[in-house]
N, C-alpha and C positions, 0 to 999 in steps of 0.2 A: 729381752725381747718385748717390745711393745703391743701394747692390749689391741689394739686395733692398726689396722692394716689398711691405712688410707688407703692407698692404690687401689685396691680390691672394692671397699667401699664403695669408692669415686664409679668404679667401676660397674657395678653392681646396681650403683642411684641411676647412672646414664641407660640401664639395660632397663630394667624396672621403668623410669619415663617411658622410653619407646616404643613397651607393651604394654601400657596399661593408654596411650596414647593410638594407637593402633587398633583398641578396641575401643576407644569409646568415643570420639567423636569426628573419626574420618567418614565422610561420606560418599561412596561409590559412583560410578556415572552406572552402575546398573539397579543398585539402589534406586536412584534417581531417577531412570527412564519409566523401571517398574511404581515408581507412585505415581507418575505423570500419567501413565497410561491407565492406571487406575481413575484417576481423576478426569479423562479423555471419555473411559465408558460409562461413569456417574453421567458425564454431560449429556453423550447421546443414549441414556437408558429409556428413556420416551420416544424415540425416533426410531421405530424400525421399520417403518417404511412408508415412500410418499405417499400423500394422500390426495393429488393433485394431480389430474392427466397433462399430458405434452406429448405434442407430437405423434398424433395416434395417426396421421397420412404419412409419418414418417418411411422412409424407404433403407429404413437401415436399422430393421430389429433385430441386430446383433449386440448394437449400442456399441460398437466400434467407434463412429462416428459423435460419439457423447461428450468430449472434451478435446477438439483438434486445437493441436498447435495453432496452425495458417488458418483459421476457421476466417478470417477476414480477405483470404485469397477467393475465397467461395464467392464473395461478392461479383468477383470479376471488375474491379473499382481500379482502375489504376492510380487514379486520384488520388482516392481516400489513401491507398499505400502511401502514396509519397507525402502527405500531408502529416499521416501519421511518425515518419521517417524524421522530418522538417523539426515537429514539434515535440519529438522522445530526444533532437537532439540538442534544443536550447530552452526546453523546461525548463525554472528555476528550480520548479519541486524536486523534481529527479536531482539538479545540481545537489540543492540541500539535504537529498539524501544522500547521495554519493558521500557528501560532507560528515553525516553523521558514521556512515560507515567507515571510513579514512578515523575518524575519532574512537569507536570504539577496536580498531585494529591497534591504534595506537595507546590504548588505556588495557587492551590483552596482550602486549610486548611488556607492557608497567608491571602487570600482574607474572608474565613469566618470570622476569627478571626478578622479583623481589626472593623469588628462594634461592638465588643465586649468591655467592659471594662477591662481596664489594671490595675494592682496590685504588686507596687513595694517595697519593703524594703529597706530603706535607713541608714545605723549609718550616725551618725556625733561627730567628739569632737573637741574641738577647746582651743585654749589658747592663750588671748592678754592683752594686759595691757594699759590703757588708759593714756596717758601724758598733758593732757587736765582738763577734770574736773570726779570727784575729783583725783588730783595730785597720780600718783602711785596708781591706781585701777588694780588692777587683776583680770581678770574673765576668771575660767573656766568651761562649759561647754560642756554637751554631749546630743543626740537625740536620739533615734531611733523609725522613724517615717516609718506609711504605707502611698506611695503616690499612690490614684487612678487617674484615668483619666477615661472618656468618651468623644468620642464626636459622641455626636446625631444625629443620621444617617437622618438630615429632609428632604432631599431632596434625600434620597435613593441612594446615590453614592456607597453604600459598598455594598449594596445588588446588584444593578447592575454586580457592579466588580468581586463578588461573583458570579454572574448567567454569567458574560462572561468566568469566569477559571472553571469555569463548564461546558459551552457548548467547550472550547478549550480541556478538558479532556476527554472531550466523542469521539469529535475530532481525537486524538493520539489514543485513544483505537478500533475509527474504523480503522485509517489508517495501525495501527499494527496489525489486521486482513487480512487485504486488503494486507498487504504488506506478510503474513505469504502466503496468497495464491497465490500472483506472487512468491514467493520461491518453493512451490508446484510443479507451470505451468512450471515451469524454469529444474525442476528436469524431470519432465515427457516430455521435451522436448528434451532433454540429452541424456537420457534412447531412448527416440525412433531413435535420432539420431544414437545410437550404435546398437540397434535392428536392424537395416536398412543398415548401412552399413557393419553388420556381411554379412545378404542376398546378398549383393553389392558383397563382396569379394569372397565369396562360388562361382559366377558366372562369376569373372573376371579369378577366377583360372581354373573354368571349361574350358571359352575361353584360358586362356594361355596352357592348356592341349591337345585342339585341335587344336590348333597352331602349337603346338609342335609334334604332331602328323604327321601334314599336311608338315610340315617342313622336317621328320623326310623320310616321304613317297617320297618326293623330290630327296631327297639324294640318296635313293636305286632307283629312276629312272633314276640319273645320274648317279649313277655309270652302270647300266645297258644298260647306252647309249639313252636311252628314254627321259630326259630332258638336259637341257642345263645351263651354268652359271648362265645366265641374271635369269633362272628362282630361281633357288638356291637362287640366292642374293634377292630377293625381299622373297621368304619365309622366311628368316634369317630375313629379314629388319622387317617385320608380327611378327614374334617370340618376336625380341626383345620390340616394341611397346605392344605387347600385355604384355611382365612382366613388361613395364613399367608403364601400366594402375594397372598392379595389385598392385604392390609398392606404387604406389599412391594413391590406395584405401586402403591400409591398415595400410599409415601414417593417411590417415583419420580420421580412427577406433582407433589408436595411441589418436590421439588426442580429440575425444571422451572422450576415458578415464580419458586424463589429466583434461579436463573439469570439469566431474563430480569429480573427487577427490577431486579437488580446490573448487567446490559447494558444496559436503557432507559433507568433511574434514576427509573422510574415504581413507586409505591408497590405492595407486594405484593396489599393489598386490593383497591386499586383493579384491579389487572392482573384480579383474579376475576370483577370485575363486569364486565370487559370481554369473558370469555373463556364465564362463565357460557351465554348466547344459542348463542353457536359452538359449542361444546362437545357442547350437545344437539343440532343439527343435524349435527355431526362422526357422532356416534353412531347416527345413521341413515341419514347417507347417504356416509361412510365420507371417506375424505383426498379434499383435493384431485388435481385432474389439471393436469397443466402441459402446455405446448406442446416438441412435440417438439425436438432440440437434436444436427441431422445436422450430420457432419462433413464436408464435402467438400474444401474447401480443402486445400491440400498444406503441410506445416509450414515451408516454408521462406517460402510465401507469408504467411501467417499469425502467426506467431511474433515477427515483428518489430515488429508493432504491440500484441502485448500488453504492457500501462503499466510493470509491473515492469521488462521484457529494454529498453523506452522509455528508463526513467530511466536503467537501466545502461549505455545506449549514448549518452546525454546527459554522464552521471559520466565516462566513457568520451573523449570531446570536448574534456573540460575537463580531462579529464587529457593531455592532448597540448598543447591551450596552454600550461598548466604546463612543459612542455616549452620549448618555444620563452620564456618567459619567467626562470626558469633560465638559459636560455643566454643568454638576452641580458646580464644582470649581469657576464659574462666581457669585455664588450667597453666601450670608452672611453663617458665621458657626458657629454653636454653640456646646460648650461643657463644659463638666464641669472636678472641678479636685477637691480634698481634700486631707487633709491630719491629719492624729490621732496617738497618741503614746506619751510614757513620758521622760521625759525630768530634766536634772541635771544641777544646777549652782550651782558654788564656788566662793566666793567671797572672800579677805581680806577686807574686808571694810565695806560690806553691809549684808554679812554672806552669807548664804547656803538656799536654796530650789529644790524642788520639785513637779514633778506633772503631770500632763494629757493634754498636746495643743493638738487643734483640729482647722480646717479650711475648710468652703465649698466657691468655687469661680465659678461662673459660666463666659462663655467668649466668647462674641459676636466678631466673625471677619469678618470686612467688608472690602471686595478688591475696592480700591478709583483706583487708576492709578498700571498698570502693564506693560504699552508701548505695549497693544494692544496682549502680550502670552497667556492667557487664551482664546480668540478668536479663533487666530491662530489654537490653539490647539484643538478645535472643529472641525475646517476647516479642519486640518490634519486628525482629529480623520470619520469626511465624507468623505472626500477622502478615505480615507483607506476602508472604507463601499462601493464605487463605485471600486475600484482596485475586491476587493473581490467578487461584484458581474458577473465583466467585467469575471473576472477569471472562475466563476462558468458557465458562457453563453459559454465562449470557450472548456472548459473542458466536456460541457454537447455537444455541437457539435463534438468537436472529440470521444466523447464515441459513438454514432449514427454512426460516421466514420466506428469505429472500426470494428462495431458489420455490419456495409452494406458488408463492404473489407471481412470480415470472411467468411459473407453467398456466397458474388460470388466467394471467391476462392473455397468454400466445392462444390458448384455448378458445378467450370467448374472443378474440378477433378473429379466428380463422372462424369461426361458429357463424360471425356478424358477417364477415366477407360473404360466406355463400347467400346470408339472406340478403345482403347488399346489391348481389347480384344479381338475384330474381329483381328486386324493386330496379333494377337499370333495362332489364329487359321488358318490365310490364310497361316504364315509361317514353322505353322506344319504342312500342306496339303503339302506346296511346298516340303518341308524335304521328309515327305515319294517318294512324287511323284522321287526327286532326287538321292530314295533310290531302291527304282523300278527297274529305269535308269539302278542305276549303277550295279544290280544284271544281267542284261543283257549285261552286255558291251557297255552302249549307254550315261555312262557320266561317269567323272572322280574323281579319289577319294577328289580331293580339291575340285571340285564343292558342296561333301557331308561335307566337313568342313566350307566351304564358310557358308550351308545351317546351320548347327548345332549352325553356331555362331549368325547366325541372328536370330535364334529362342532363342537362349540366351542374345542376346541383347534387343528383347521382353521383356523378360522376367522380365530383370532387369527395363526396363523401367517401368511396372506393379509395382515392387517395388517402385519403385521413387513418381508413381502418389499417390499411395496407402498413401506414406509417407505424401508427401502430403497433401491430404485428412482428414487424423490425426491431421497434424498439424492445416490444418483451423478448424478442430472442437473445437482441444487445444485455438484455438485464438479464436472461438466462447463463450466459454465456458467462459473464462478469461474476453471475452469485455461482456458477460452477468452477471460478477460481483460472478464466481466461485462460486458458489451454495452458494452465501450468502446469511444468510434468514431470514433478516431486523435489524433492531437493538435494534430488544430483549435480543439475544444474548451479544454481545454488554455493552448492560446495566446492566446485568447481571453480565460482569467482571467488568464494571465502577463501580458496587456498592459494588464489595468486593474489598479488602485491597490486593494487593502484596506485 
């Protein structure tokens, strides 16, 4: 009877891997959510709650209203819709992210498959002749054999690897969201920029109109002997500043354009013929209004579903299986290989056969000396887990940034609007009163264009705060994570095929 009892042994080694494999370097995805989350409340442990008002005329203190999907339907902008439509759909950026994501689905097919068994077809034919023994031997043969491979995932490294190009794909698929809706804020920031500088220009011409007027009135008092050079040359000096504000305003407007073109990849002419309609409507009945955009939530509540701080706690995930996959390489491997198929000899000598080879080999590899790179490489592969999360604590503070800077600028432009609007009413009081004046003989006709242009320069200021106002909601809205609404969505396109 012999001393030992391979079978059993063999037996007993493969059992023994599994469980000492099973403990000590697989790592869980619940492991893993729970250290994420850990490292989510380290980020927001200072942040509990805003310290910045918005929206205190808001008409929706339920904060229902705090993060809408359609918040750019509020506008009432049909334009802006389709412009935005136009340009989410020949973006290159969004293309190149599409791209990136079509890449990481295809690098999480690599990672499934690798703890799969492999299945190769191999020919072989061969022809040698032995000059040794028996003297002048000829042998030819041929194979065609299937060679399998496995190797036996015991210590879970392909599953890990698998669940990190999995959380890196969910990853790109939220940041190409995230990035589709800064292309969005981008367009809608455009669009108001030229909305606002059409109002700008309607008002710089008005003033260069009364300029020219007041200039115009100069002339026929000089020539009537009533005024004098000095006066002349300074209304001339008036005229020409003022067309030069207008030229100026409406290289602006120029450039607007060129803007959006370059961001929609819609032709400049055409962008005019689309804009022409709006334009003159803008000019009368002044910018859009949007729906209010109150903050109530508390930033801890909040923060962790905007898409950005999403993918970094995704990136974040997968750097921790990274971890456990690293350490796995430290530890023995097993796997198996065979091979089956028939096979042809020709001999001069010993004659001809045929027949069916078959081979099972199983194969234990054990790492002795490496000069210390498997270590290494855990150490890099944790590092990279603290860069990641160093990354997520900064990125989740400057989001808080964002969203504080939005609320006080929307704050102090509604704050400026109402004082904006007393100074447009004290200046159209002064106006009549210097129109009064001048029906009587008791002031002069520049006094009444002095008055005209300052209630014009009001006016435009109103414009400006207004824009303004827009824009912090624009940045409101954007640093609230653009009515994203969580990563159902999301997961949704991560589970179907592009």
């Amino acid at each position: 009877m012999p001393l030992v009892n391979f079978k059993s042994a063999r037996c007993a080694l493969l059992a023994g891997l599994v469980l000492v494999g099973a403990g000590c370097t697989s790592v869980s995805s619940e492991q893993t959510r729970s250290k994420v989350n850990a490292e989510q409340a380290r980020a927001l442990e200072h942040h509990n709650r805003w310290e910045a008002l918005a929206g205190r005329a808001s008409s929706d203190p339920s904060g229902s209203a705090a993060n809408p999907q359609n918040w750019y339907q509020s506008w009432n902008d049909a334009l802006l819709l389709e412009l935005q439509k136009q340009t989410l759909a020949g973006s290159p950026n969004l293309e190149a992210a599409q791209a990136r994501v079509a890449q990481s689905r295809a690098l999480l097919a690599s990672a499934q498959s690798s703890g799969l068994p492999s299945l190769d077809l191999n020919n072989r034919v061969s022809r040698a002749r032995n000059v040794l023994f028996p003297p002048g031997l000829l042998l030819n043969t041929a194979s065609i054999l299937l060679d399998a491979a496995w190797e036996i995932d015991i210590w879970g490294a392909n599953a890990m690897r698998a669940q990190a190009a999995e959380q890196r794909l969910l990853a790109r698929v939220v940041s190409a969201q995230e990035l589709a809706s800064a292309v969005a804020s981008e367009v809608a920031q455009t669009h108001l920029g030229i909305l606002a500088c059409a109002m700008a220009v309607a008002v710089t011409k008005e003033d260069t109109r009364l300029v020219a007027a007041s200039e115009n009135l100069v002339r026929v008092r000089l020539q009537a002997g009533l005024a004098g050079t000095p006066e002349l040359n300074i209304a001339s000096r008036q005229l020409t500043e003022a067309r030069q504000r207008e030229l100026a305003q409406v290289e602006q407007c120029d450039l607007g354009f060129k803007a959006l073109s370059t961001l929609s990849l819609i032709n400049e002419a055409r962008l005019r013929e689309m804009y022409a309609p709006v334009l003159k409507q803008v000019v009368m009945q002044g910018l859009p209004r949007a729906q209010p955009l109150p903050v109530n939530t508390l930033p801890a509540q909040w923060i962790g579903e905007r898409p950005d701080l999403v993918a970094l706690a995704l990136e974040l995930e997968a750097a921790q299986f990274d971890i456990g996959v690293s350490d796995a390489a430290r530890y023995p491997r097993l796997a198996l290989t065979g091979q089956v198929g028939p096979g042809w000899l020709r001999s001069n000598s010993i004659g001809n056969s045929n027949g069916i080879s078959w081979s099972v080999a199983p194969t234990l590899g054990l790492p002795l000396f490496d000069g210390g790179r498997r270590k290494a490489d855990v150490n890099a592969a944790k590092a990279r887990y603290t860069e990641a999360a160093a990354q997520y604590r900064e990125r989740a503070a400057q989001a808080v940034r964002e969203v504080e800077e939005a609320m006080v600028k929307l704050q102090s432009a509604q704050d400026r609007l109402g004082v904006q609007n007393e100074l447009l009413e004290q200046t159209i009081t002064a106006q009549r009163l210097i129109e009064q004046r001048l029906q009587v003989g008791l002031a002069a006709a520049s006094e009444l264009a002095d008055g005209r242009r300052q209630t014009l320069s009001a006016r435009q200021q109103i414009v400006v705060i207004q824009r303004e106002a827009l824009l912090a909601q624009l940045a409101l809205y954007k640093a609230l994570g653009s009515g994203w609404q969580g990563t159902s969505s999301a997961l949704a396109s991560f589970r179907t095929p592009q």
